[in-house]
ZAMARGU-4260 file (C-alpha; in steps of 0.2 Angstrom, whole numbers, plus 5000, padded with zeros to 4 digits):
<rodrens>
0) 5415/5919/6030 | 5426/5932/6017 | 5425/5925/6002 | 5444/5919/5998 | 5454/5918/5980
5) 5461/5901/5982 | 5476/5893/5968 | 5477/5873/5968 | 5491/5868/5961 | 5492/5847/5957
10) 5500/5839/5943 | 5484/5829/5941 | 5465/5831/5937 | 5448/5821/5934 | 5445/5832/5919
15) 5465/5831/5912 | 5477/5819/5918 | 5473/5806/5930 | 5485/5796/5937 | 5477/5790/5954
20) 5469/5793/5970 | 5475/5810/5970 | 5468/5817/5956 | 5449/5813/5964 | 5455/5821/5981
25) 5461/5837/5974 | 5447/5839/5961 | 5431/5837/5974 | 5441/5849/5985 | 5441/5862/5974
30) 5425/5859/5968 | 5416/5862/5985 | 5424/5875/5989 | 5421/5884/5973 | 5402/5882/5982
35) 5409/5898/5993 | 5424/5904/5986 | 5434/5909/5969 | 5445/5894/5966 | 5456/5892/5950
40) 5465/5874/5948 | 5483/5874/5938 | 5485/5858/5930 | 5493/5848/5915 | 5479/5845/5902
45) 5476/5850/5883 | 5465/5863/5877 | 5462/5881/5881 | 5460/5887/5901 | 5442/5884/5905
50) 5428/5886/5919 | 5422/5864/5924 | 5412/5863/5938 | 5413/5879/5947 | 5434/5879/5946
55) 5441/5891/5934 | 5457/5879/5925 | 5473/5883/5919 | 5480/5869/5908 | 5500/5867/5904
60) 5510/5854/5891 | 5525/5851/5902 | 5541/5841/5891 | 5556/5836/5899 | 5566/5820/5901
65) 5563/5812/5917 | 5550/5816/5931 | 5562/5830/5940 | 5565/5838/5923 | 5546/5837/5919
70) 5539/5843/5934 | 5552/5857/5933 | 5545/5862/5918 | 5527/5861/5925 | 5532/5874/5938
75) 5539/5883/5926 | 5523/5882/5915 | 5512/5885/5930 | 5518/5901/5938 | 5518/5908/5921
80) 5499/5904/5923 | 5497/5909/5941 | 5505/5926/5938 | 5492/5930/5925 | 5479/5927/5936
85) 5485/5933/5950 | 5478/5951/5949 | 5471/5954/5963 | 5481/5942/5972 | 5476/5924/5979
90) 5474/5922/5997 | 5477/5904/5998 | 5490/5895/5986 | 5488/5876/5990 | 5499/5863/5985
95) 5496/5845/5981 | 5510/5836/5984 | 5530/5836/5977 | 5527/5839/5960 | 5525/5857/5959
100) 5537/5862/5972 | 5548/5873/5961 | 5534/5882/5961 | 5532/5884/5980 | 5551/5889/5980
105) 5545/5906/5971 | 5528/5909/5979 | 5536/5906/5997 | 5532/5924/6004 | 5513/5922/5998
110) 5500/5911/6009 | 5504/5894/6007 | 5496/5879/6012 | 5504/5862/6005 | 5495/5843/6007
115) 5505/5829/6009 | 5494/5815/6001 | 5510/5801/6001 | 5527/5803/6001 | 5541/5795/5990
120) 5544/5782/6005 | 5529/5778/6007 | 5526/5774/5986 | 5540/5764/5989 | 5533/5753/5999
125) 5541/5760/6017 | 5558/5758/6009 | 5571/5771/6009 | 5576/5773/5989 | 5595/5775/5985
130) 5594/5779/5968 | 5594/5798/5961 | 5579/5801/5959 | 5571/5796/5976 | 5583/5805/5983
135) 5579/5821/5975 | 5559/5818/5978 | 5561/5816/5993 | 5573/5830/5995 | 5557/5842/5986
140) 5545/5834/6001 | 5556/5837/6015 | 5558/5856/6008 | 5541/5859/6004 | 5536/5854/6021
145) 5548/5866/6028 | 5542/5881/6013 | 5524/5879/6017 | 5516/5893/6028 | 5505/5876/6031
150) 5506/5858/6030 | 5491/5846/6028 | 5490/5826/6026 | 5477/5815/6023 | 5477/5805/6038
155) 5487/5805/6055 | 5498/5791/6049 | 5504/5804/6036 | 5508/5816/6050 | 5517/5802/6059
160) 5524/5799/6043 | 5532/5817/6039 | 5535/5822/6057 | 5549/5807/6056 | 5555/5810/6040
165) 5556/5824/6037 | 5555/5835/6055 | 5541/5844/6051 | 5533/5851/6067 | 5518/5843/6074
170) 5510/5863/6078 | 5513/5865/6057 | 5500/5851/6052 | 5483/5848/6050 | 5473/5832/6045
175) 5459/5832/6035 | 5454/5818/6026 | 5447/5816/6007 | 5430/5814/6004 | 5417/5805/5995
180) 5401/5805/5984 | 5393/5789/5991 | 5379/5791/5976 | 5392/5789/5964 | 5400/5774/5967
185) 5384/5764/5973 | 5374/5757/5957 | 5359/5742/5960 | 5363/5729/5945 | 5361/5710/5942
190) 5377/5705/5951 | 5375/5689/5941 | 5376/5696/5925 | 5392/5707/5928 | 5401/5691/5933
195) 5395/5683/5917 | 5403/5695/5907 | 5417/5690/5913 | 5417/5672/5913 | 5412/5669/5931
200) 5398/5659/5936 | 5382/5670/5943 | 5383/5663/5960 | 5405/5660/5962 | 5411/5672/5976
205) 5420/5684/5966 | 5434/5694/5976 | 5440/5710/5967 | 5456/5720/5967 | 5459/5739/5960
210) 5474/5747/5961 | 5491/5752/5952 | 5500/5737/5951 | 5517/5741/5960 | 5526/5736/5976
215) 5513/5748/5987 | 5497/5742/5983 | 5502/5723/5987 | 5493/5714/5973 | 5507/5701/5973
220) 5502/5699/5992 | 5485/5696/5986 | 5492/5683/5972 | 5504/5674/5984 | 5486/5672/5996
225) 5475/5665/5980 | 5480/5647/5983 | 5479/5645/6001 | 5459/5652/5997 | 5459/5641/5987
230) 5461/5625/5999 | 5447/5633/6010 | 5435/5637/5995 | 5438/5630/5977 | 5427/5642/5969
235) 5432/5659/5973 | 5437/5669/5958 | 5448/5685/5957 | 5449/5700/5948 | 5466/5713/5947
240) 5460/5728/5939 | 5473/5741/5934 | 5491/5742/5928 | 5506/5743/5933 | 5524/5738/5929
245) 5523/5719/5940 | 5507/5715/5927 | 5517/5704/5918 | 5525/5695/5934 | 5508/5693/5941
250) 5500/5685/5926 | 5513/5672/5923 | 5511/5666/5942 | 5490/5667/5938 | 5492/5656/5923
255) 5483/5642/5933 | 5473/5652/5945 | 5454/5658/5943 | 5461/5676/5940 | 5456/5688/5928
260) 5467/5704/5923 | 5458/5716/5914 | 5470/5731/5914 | 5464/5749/5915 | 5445/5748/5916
265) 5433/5764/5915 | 5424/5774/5930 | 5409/5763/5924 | 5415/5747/5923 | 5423/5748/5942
270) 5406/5755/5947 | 5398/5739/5939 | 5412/5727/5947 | 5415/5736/5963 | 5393/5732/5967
275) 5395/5714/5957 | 5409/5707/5968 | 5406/5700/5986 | 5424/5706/5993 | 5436/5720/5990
280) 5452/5718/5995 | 5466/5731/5999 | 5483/5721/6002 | 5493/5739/6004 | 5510/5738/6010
285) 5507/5758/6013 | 5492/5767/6012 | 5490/5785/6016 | 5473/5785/6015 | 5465/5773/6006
290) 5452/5781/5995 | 5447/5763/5988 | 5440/5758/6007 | 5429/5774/6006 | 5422/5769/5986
295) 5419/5751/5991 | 5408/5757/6008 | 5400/5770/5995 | 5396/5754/5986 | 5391/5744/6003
300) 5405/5732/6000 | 5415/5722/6014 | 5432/5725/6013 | 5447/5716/6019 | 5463/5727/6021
305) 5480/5726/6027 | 5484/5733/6044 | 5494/5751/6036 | 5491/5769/6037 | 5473/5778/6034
310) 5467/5761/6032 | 5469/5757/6049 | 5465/5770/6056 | 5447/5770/6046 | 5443/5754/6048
315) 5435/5746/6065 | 5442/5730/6064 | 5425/5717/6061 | 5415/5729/6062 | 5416/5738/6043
320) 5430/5727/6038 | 5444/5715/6043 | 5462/5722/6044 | 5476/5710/6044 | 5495/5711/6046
325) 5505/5714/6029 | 5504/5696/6025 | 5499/5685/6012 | 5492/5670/6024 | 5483/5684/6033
330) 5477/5689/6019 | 5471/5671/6015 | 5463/5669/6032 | 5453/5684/6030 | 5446/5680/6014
335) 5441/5661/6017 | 5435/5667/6035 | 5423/5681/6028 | 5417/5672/6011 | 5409/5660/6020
340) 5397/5671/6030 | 5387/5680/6017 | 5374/5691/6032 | 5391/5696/6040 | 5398/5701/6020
345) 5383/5711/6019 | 5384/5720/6038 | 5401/5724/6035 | 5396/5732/6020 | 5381/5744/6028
350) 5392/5750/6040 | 5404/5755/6030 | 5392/5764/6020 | 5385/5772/6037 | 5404/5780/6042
355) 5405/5787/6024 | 5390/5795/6025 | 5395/5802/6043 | 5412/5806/6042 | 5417/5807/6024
360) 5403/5816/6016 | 5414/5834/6005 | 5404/5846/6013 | 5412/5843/6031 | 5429/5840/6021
365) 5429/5858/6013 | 5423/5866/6030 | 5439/5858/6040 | 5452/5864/6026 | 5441/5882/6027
370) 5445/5883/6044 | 5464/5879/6038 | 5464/5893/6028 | 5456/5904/6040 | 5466/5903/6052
375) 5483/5905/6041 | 5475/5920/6036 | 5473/5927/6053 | 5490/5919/6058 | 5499/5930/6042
380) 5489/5945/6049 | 5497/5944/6067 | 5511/5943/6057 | 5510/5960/6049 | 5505/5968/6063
385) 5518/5964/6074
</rodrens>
């Protein structure tokens, strides 16, 4: 295989700004494929442009009032960071997502691939938005989609997803899912005395939810489901780990309930409470992907999700996991049904960890989105010659 000059261009990073599951995602891809090929990464971050693990980046201070006037700004930033790079040219210019789409707009002519990882109806919770900004994000999608030499997403719901939304031509996309460092996320610990710092008694069932705390990921699903455990098994306790803008709502419905918010927690703390919990739960109303399913197999967790998206389609239903409809006495049942079996818990867990290990591993990931490139390349060169 040639070796390529590849551009990622994603508004967020491990080693900048991390916002979520996409910052992950985008990173490792880049990282294996620097393993073969010259990639740069243009991202917001402070301090000077710099070589982190194999990926030469190009860091930008975007300003700007509002999320269309920042990202604006970013593309703005970016391609004056691109174009000083780009000598000799990149092969591949790949997208993450809306954000820098200003940015595609000027590179359209070159190769360009761009990744769908969500969408704006989707981060809404699979509601149509009717406020200004919704509209113009999703406006940016729908373009992108239609700018891109090449579309990618994350999961064949996506596809589904931005076929119906936004008309993109099924021959026009590819999915290729994220990956996962299994060995990262699995840590052996006294579960005991992770549940001890946090007021939990060493033997209590201790169920465990990460995630932003918006309309998407559910976790008022999950707080609406606490009680009815409760009646099943008085001495379940909860953790909700992250922030979000329903924090404060969610707390005051808690104030009674064995639930513990601890905000934003480090990498190492979720390692430590994603292997001392007995349950994950993922009460998504939307899911592209899911990348918490793929951390807590890492970490030979049982998980239960709700029925949506990459989730479902990852998931063999009580196999490596329970999937449920998008309700909170489903999600309820689930948990009282799984607690109480602690050999099935554990099963679940293994063989989750077996499907990472087969079919999420990043090697396999960056060979699919080689073969994406490759053959854009060779599609661009019929192109020429015709």
């Amino acid at each position: 295989m040639p070796r390529l000059k590849i551009a990622h261009l994603c508004w967020e990073s491990l080693h900048a700004v991390r916002e979520g599951g996409l910052s992950p995602a985008a990173t490792h891809l880049a990282e294996v494929l620097s393993g073969t090929h010259e990639v740069h990464f243009f991202t917001r971050g402070d301090g000077p442009d710099r070589t982190i693990g194999g990926v030469f980046y190009h860091f930008c201070q975007p300003e700007g009032e509002g999320i269309l006037q920042y990202c604006l700004d970013m593309s703005r930033q970016i391609l004056d960071k691109f174009r000083d790079a780009d000598n000799p040219p990149f092969d591949i210019i790949h997208f993450h997502d809306w954000h820098c789409s200003d940015a595609l707009e000027e590179l359209k002519e070159r190769t360009t691939v761009m990744s769908y990882h969500s969408t704006e109806y989707g981060r809404n919770g699979n509601n149509f938005g009717n406020s200004p900004e919704f509209l113009a994000i999703a406006a940016k999608e729908w373009r992108a989609g239609h700018t891109a030499r090449h579309v990618t997403t994350v999961s064949n719901h996506t596809k589904t997803e931005i076929m119906w939304l936004y008309g993109i031509p099924e021959r026009n996309i590819t999915v290729v899912p994220n990956g996962i460092y299994p060995d990262v996320y699995f840590l052996p610990l006294d579960a005991g005395q992770v549940k001890k710092r946090y007021g939990i008694h060493p033997l209590a069932p201790l169920v465990l939810f990460i995630g932003r705390l918006v309309y998407q990921k559910g976790a008022d699903l999950l707080v609406e489901a606490i009680p009815q455990v409760l009646k099943r098994r008085w001495d379940v306790q909860f953790i909700i780990a992250g922030k979000g803008d329903m924090r404060q709502e969610l707390e005051e419905r808690c104030r009674t309930l064995p639930v513990r918010f601890t905000g934003y927690i480090s990498d190492e703390e979720y390692r430590e409470l994603l292997n001392a919990c007995d349950l994950v739960v993922i009460p998504s109303r939307n899911e592209p992907f899911g990348l918490v399913l793929t951390e807590a197999w890492s970490a030979e967790r049982c998980v239960v999700a709700t029925d949506v998206g990459g989730l479902s389609e990852n998931i063999d239903d009580f196999i490596d996991g329970i999937k449920v409809p998008v309700r909170a006495d489903s999600l309820a049942w689930a948990i009282s049904y799984i607690i109480e079996d602690p050999v099935r818990i554990r099963a679940m867990g293994l063989a989750g960890k077996r499907k990472v290990l087969s079919q999420f591993n990043w090697g396999e990931i960056g060979t699919m989105m080689e073969r994406v490139y490759m053959n854009l390349i060779a599609d661009r060169q019929k192109e020429a010659r015709s």
